[in-house]
C-alpha positions as CSV (number, residue, x, y, z in Angstrom):
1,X,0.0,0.0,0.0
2,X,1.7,3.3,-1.0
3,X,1.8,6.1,1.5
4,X,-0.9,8.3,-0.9
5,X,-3.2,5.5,-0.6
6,X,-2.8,5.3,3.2
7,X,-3.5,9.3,3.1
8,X,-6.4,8.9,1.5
9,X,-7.9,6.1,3.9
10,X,-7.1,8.3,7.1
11,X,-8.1,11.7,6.4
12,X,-11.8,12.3,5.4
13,X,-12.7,14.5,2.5
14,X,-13.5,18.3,4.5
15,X,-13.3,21.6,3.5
16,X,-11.9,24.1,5.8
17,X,-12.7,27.4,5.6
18,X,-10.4,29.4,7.9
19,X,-7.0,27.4,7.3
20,X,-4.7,28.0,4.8
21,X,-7.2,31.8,4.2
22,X,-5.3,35.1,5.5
23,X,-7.6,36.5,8.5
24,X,-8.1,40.1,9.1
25,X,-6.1,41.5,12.1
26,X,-8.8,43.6,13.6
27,X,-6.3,44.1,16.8
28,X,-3.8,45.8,14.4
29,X,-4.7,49.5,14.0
30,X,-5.2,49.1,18.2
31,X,-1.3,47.8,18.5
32,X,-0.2,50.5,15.8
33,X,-1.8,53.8,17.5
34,X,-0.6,52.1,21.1
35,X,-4.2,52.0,22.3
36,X,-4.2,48.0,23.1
37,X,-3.1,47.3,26.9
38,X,-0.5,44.9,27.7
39,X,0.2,43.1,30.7
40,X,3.0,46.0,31.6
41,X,0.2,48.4,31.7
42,X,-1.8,47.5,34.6
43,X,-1.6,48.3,38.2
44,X,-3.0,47.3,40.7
45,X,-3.2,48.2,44.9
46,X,-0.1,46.5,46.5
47,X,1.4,45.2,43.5
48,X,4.9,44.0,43.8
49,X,7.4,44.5,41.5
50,X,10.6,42.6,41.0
51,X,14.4,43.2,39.0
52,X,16.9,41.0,37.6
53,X,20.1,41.1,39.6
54,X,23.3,39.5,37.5
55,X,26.4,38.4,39.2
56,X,29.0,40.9,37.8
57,X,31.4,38.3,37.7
58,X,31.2,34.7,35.7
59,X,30.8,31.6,37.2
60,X,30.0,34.0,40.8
């Protein structure tokens, strides 16, 4: 049995409609202008905050 004919057995005849089709990026113009909030953007009551602190010497 050839690997086509295998295909053929395992994988029903469907039609997608979104995959493989370019989508619209309605979240663009929002990310462009800087209107869309990222996680950096909130704040909230008693929020911690944290900072990377390197040893300034290798191997340390």
């Amino acid at each position: 049995m050839s690997k086509a004919e295998i295909l053929d057995q395992t994988q029903p005849n469907v039609t997608y409609r979104q995959v493989g089709k370019p989508l619209p990026r309605t979240d663009a113009a929002g990310k462009v202008f800087g209107k869309t909030p990222y996680a950096g953007d909130y704040e909230m009551p008693g929020m911690l905050h944290m900072r990377v602190v390197r040893a300034d010497i290798a191997s340390a």
